[in-house]
Steps between C-alpha positions, in 0.01 A plus 500: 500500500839381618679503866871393355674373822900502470702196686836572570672182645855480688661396137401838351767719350411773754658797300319394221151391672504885656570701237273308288224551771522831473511606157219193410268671835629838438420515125228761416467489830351159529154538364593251224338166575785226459679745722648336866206583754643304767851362659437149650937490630639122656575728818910414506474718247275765507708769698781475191221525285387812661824624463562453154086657434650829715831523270286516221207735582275329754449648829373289795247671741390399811292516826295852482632580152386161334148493667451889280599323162254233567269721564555732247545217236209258579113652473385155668748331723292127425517263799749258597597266129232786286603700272400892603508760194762726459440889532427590142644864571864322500512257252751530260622848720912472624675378808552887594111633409347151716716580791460877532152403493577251786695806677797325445842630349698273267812582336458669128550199248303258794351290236355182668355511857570198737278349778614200674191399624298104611341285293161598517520884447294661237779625310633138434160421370391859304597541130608876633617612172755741620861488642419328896654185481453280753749233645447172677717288655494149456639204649595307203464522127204190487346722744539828290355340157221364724424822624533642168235289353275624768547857423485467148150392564445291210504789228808307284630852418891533605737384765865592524806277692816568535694170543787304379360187651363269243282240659366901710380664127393203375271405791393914427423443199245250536312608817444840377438417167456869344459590183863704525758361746858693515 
């Protein structure tokens, strides 16, 4: 099992970072495992970020809308920092088929769902295994890779940063310590 957490830091080539997000979450519709499962964004960034993830196929839901694709997408919600389970019905299904579900309409093409949601919400912690992203802002990048170690939970699968800060991937690299680091 993996949980690959994605830090994007205030360095980040935002174009890049977003379209990268996309296609790496978006890609068979993110039931492969070294996929991005979650956005852990320093938060001077995050609404660029956002911006960049729409221009390339992510749409961002929210209030009534968002609460239906966490319902539809997650069996078992967990608790507060536990994993849940994801709805087994959905994984590997599209942006469009998990939000019609929801009773949501997303553009044709919609191929990443976003959530902006807090830090301990079960889709932040749930290997979902389908297109629902979710996003967290963070204060700072040391707080983002802390975090990030957290959510990976100790499986040493995959974790994803988008940085051009040196002493930022480095510092990555070895508190996450995965067996595939991008």
């Amino acid at each position: 099992p993996g949980n690959p957490p994605c830090v994007v830091d205030e360095t980040a080539d935002l174009v890049k970072a977003g379209r990268s997000i996309v296609e790496g979450a978006g890609f068979d519709h993110n039931v492969v495992c070294i996929c991005e499962k979650e956005i852990l964004a320093v938060a001077s960034i995050a609404d660029r970020l956002k911006a960049e993830m729409a221009a390339n196929g992510a749409v961002e839901l929210f209030g009534r809308q968002a609460e239906a694709v966490v319902k539809t997408a997650l069996a078992d919600p967990g608790s507060p920092g536990r994993p849940g389970s994801p709805n087994k019905d959905f994984v590997g299904r599209s942006a469009q088929a998990i939000a019609r579900a929801a009773g949501v309409e997303v553009p044709a093409g919609t191929r990443l769902l976003l959530l902006e949601v807090g830090r301990d919400h079960p889709l932040v912690w749930t290997e979902q295994l389908m297109p629902v992203i979710p996003l967290v802002r963070m204060p700072d990048a040391d707080a983002a890779i802390d975090f990030a170690v957290q959510v990976e939970s100790g499986c040493r699968h995959t974790a994803m940063i988008h940085s051009k800060n040196l002493d930022v991937l480095s510092r990555m690299s070895r508190e996450i310590n995965t067996s595939i680091f991008v």
